[in-house]
C-alpha positions as CSV (number, residue, x, y, z in Angstrom):
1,X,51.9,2.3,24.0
2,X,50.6,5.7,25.2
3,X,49.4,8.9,23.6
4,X,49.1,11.9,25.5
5,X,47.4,15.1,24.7
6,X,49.8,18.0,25.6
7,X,48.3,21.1,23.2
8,X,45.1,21.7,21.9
9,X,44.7,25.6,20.5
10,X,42.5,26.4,18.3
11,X,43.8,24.0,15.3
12,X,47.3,23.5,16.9
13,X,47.4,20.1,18.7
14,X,50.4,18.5,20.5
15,X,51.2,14.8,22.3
16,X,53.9,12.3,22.9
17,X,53.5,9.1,22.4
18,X,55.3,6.4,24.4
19,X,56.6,3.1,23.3
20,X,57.8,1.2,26.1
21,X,61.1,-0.8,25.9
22,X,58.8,-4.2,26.3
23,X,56.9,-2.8,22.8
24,X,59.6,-2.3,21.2
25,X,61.6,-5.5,21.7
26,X,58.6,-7.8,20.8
27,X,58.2,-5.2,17.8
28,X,61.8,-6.6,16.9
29,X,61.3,-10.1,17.4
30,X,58.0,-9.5,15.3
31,X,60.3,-8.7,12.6
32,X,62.9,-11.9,13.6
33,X,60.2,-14.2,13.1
34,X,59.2,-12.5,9.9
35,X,62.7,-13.2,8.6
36,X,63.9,-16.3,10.1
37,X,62.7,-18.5,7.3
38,X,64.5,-16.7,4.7
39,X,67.8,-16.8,6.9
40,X,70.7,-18.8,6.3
41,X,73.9,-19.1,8.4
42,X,76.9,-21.3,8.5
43,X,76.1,-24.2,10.6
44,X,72.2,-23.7,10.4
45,X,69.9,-24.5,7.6
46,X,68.2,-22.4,5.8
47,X,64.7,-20.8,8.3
48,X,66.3,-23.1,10.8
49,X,68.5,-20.3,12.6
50,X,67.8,-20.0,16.2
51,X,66.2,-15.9,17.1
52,X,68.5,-15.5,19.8
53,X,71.6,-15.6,17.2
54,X,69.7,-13.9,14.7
55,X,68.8,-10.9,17.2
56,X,71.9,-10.6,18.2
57,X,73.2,-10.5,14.3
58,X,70.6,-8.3,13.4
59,X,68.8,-7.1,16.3
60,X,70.3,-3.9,15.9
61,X,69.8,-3.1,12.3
62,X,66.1,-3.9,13.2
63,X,65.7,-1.7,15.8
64,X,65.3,1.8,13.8
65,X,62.9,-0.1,11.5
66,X,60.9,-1.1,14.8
67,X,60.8,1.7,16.3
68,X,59.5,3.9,12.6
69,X,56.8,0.8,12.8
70,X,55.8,1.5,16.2
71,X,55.4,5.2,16.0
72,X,53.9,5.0,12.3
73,X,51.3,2.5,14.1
74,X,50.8,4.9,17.0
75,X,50.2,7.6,14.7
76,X,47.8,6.0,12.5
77,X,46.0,4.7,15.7
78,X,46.1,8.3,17.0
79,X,44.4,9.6,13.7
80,X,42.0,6.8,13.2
81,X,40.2,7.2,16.8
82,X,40.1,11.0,16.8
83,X,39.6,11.8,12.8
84,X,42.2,14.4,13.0
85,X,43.8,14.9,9.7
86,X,46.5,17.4,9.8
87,X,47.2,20.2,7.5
88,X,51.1,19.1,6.8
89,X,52.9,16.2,7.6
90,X,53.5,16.0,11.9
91,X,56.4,17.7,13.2
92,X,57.8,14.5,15.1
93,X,60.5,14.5,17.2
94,X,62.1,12.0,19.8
95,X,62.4,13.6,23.3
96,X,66.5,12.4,23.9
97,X,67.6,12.4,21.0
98,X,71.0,11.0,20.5
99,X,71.1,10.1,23.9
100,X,68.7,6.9,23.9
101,X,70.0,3.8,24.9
102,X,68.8,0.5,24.2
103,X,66.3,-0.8,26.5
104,X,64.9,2.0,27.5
105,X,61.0,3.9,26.6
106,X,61.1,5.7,23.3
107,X,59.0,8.7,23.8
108,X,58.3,11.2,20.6
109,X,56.6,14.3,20.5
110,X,53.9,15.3,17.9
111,X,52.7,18.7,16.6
112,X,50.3,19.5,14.3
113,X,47.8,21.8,12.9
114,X,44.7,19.8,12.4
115,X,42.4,20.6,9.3
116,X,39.5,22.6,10.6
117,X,35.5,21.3,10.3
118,X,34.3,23.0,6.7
119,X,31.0,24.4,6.7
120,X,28.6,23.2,4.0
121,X,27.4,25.8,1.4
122,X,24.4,26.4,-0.1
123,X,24.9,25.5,-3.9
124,X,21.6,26.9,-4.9
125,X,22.5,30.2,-3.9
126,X,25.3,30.7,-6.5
127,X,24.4,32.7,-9.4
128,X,26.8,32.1,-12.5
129,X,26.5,33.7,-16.0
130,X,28.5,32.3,-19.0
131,X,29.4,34.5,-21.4
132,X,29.8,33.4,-24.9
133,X,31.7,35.3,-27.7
134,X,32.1,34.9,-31.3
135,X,35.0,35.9,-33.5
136,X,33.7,39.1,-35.3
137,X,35.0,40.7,-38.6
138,X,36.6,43.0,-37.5
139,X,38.5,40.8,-34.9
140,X,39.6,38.1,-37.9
141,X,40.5,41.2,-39.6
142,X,43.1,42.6,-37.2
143,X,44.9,39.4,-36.9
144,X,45.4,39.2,-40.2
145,X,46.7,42.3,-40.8
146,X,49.3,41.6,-37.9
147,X,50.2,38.3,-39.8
148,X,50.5,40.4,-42.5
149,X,52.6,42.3,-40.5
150,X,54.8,39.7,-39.2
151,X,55.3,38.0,-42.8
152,X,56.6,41.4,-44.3
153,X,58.7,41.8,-47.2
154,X,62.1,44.7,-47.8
155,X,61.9,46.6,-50.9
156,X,65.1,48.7,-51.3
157,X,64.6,52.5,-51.2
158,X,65.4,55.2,-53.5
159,X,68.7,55.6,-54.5
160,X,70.7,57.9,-51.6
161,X,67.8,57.6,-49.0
162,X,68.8,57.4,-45.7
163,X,68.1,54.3,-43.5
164,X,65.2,54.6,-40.4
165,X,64.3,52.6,-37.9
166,X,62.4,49.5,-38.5
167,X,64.2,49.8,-42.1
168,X,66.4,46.6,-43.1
169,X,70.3,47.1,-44.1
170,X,72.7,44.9,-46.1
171,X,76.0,45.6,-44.5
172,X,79.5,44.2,-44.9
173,X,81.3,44.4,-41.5
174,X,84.8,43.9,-39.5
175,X,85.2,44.0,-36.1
176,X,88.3,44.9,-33.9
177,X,89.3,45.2,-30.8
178,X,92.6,47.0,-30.3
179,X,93.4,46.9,-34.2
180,X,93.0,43.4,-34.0
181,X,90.3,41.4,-35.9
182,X,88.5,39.0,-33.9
183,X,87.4,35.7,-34.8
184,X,83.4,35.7,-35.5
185,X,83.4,39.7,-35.8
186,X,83.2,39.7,-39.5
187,X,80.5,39.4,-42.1
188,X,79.3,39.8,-45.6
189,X,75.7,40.9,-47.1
190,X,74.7,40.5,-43.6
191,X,70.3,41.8,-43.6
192,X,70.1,43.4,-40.2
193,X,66.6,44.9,-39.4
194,X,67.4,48.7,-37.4
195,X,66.1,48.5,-33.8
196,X,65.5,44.9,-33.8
197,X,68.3,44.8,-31.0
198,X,69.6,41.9,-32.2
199,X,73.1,43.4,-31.9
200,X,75.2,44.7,-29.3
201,X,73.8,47.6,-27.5
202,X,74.5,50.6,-29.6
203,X,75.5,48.9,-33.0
204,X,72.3,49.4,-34.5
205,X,71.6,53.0,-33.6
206,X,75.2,54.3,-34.7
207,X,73.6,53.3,-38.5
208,X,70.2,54.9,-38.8
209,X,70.5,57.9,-41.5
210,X,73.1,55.8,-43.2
211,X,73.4,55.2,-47.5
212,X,74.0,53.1,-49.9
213,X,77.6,53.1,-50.3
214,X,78.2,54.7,-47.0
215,X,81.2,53.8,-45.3
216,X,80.5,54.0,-41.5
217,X,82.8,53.1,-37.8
218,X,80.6,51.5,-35.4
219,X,81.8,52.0,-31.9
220,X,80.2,49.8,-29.1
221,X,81.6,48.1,-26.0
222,X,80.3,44.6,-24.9
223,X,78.4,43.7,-22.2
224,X,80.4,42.5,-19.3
225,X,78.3,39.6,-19.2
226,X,78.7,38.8,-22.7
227,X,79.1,35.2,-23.4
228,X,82.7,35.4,-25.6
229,X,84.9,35.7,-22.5
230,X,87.7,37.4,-24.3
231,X,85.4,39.9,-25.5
232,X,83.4,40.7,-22.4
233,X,83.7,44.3,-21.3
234,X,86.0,45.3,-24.3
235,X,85.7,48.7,-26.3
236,X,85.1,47.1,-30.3
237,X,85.6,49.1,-33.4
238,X,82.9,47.8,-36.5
239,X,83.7,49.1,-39.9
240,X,80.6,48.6,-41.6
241,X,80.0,48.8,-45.5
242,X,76.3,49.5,-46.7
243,X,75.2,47.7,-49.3
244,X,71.8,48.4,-49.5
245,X,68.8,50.1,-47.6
246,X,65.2,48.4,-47.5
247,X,62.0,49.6,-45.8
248,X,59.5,47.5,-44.7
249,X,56.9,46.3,-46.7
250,X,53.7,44.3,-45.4
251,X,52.7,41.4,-47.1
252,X,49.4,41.4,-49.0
253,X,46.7,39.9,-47.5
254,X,45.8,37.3,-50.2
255,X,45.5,33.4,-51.2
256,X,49.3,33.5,-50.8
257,X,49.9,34.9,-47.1
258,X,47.2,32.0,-46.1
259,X,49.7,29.1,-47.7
260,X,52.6,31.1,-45.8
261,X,50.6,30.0,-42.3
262,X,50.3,26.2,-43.9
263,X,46.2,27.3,-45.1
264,X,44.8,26.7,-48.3
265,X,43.9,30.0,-49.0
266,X,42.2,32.7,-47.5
267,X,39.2,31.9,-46.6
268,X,40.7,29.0,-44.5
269,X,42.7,31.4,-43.1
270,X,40.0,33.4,-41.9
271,X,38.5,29.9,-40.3
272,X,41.5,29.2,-38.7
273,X,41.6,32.9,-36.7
274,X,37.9,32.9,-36.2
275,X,38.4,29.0,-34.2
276,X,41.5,30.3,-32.5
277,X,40.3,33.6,-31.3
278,X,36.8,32.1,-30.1
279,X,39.2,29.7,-28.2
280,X,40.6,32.5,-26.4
281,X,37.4,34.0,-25.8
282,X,36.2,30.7,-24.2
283,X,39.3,30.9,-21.9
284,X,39.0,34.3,-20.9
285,X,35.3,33.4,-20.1
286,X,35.6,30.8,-18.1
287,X,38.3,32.6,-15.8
288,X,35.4,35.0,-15.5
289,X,33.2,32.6,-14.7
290,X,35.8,30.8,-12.3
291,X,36.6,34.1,-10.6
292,X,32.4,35.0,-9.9
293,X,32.5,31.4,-8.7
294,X,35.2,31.6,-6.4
295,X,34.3,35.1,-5.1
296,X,30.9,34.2,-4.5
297,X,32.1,31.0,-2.1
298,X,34.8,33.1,-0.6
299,X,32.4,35.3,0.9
300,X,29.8,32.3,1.9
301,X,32.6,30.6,4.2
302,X,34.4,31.9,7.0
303,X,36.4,29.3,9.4
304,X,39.6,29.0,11.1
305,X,42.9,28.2,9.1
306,X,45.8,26.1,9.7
307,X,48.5,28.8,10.4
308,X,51.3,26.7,9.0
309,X,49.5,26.6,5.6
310,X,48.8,30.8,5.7
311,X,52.3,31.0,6.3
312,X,53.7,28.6,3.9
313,X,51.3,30.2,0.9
314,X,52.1,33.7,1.7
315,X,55.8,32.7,1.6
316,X,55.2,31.4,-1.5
317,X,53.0,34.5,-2.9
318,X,55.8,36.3,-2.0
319,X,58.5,34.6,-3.5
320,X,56.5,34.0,-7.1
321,X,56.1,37.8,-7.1
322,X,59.6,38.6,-6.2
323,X,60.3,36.9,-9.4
324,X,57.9,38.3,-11.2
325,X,59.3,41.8,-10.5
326,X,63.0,40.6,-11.5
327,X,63.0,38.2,-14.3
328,X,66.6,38.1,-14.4
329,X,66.7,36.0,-11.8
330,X,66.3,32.3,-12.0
331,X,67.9,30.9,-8.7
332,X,67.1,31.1,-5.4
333,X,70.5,32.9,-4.0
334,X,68.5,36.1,-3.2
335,X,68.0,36.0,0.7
336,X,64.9,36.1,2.7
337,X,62.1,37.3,1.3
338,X,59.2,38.9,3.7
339,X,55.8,38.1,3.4
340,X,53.7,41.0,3.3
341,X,50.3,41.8,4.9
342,X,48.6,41.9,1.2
343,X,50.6,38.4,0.4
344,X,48.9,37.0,4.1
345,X,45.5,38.1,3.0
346,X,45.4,36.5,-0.6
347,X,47.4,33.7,1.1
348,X,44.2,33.1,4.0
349,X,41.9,33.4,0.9
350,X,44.0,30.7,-1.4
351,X,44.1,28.4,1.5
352,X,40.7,28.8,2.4
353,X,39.2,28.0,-0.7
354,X,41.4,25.4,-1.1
355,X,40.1,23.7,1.9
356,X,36.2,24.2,0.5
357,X,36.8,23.0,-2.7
358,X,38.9,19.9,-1.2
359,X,36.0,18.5,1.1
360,X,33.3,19.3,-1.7
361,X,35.3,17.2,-4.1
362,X,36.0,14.9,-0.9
363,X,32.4,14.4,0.2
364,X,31.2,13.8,-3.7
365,X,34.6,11.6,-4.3
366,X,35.9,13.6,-7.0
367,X,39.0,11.7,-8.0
368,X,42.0,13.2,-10.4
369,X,43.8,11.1,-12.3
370,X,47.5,11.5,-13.3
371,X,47.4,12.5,-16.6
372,X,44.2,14.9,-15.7
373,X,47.1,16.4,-13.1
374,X,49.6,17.0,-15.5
375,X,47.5,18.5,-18.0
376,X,46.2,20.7,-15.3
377,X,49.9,21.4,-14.2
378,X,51.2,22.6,-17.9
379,X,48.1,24.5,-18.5
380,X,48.8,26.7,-15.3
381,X,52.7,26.6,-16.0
382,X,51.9,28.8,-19.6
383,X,51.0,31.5,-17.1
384,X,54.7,31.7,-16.0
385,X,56.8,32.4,-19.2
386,X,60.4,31.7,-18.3
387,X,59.5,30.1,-14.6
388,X,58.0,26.8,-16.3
389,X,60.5,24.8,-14.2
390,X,60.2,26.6,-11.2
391,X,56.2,26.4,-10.9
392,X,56.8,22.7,-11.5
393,X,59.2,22.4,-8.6
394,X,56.6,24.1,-6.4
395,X,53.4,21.9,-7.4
396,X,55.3,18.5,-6.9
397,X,56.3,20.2,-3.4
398,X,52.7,21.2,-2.9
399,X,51.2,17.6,-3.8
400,X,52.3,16.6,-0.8
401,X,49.6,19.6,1.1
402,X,46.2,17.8,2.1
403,X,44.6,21.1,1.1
404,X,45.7,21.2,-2.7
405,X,43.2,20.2,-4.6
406,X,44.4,18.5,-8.3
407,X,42.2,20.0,-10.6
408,X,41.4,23.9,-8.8
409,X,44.1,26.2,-8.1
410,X,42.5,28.9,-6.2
411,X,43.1,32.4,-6.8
């Protein structure tokens, strides 16, 4: 077997690797002898089949398991004696191709971008403040005024006053389409909140300034991707009754809004904020702190980076923000999308931390068990509301990148 350096740029490194025909047979007959005492044939007993009927039973189906072996072997060889370890898995690709034959050399090619030496850093020169925050009055405060908020009550409005926005309606409704009722278009003492836009586009508007007793036509047209096919796209006629008009009323802040939110009263209430809102705090603090941290090493490290990996993060910078910017779209049927010169920069900062904070955690064996991964991986999915599945998708891609490290995702 020989390996032969044929590139070696920078970080890019290239060879083939030969496995002669000789190699490769006794590779198979390695794997004959392996088997032979678990073989049983008519006419032999079992382990007692001779090789030379068993190679040429299952010589064949051997091979492409030999050869994997012999190039695995090669490869591990390769990266044992030189201490490369590459960025991605080895582009690997049989010189020939289809047209090998049986007894001849099997020669492979081998590319690579090798991980590049990482400088050591001077811990003692990172400066770090932690801030810590407390839940003030006035904080605990707000929120409860916006629970307050959120648990509001209607209380109907003086007789003939006109309906706002924000106010809530009792309506009967039918609607048509054509002159003909549809099925599901129809209600009675149905509470819709004005500008909640929990209707069709439109609907809601067309009854602001409306009374009690008011009789009023309701004129919309549905969305063309609305989910009743038959109604899709179709001009709709709602003849509304209102039975009532009711404005908004926030609820008191008191013993009983607390046993609304499942407290005992108030003053647990209050507890309950102050502990969640001096969790947040702590959050936002230590992304301050992890920010300074990674700043601070980002400018204490300059070394050359596996292009492959630049690329492949600034592909993926740019397709997370793509998605970002249209949140309507969920699959992938959008076309190429260009990395930019801003995505390559954060990219060759991403990957270059990534690669610090790997051989830190390397050199002090730092090890990350599964469940620490997927508490890391559903903490960092909250950031993406609506693209849970899709970040998910991408970090069981990336796990299979040397440079990720399980518990940091650099930003």
């Amino acid at each position: 077997m020989q390996v032969t350096q044929t590139l070696n740029e920078g970080l890019k490194r290239g060879y083939t690797i030969t496995v002669t025909a000789a190699e490769l047979d006794a590779k198979v007959q390695e794997k004959l002898l392996e088997a032979q005492p678990e073989i049983e044939i008519k006419g032999f007993r079992k382990g007692k089949v001779p090789l030379a009927i068993l190679k040429k039973q299952f010589g064949q189906r051997l091979l492409g398991d030999a050869m994997q072996d012999a190039i695995d072997g090669a490869m591990k060889d390769h990266f044992d004696k030189t201490g490369d370890r590459p960025a991605l898995q080895p582009e690997v690709k049989m010189v020939g191709g289809e047209a090998w034959k049986e007894g001849q050399d099997v020669v492979v090619e081998m590319t690579y971008d090798a991980l590049p030496p990482i400088p050591e850093v001077d811990a003692s020169k990172i400066k770090l403040d932690r801030l810590i925050v407390k839940a003030d009055d006035k904080a605990i405060g707000e929120a409860l005024e916006n629970l307050a908020g959120s648990a509001k009550d209607f209380e109907d409005r003086k007789k003939g006053a006109k309906a706002k926005d924000g106010d809530q309606i009792v309506i009967d409704f039918k609607g048509s389409v054509d002159g003909e009722l549809f099925e599901g278009g129809s209600a009675e003492d149905y509470p819709l909140v004005l500008g909640s836009k929990s209707f069709i586009p439109g609907f809601e508007d067309q009854l602001v300034g409306a009374k009690v007793g008011d009789e009023v036509s309701v004129n919309v047209t549905f969305p063309e991707a609305y989910g009743a096919k038959h109604l899709a796209g179709k001009a709709a006629v709602f003849a509304c009754t209102v039975k009532a008009v009711k404005e908004p009323k926030a609820a008191e802040i008191n013993d009983e809004l607390a046993k609304k939110f499942g407290a005992e009263d108030l003053a647990a209430l209050k507890a309950q904020i102050a502990e969640r809102l001096e969790a947040e705090y702590k959050g936002a603090a230590r992304a301050v702190l992890k920010r300074s941290l990674l700043d601070q090493l980002d400018g204490m490290v300059k070394f050359d980076l596996p292009a492959n990996l630049v690329e492949a993060e600034a592909n993926q910078i740019a397709h997370q923000l793509w998605h970002e910017e249209h949140p309507e779209e969920h699959g992938h049927n959008h076309g190429n999308i260009e990395a930019t010169d801003e995505h390559k920069k954060l990219a060759e900062r991403r990957v270059r931390l990534g690669l610090l904070l790997a051989e830190i955690g390397r050199k002090a064996e730092v090890t990350v068990t599964d469940a620490e991964m997927t508490q890391a991986v559903l903490a960092a999915a909250r950031q993406y509301p609506g693209q849970e599945r899709q970040f998910f998708e991408f970090v069981q891609n990336s796990r299979t990148r040397s440079w990720i490290t399980s518990s940091v995702w650099p930003r």
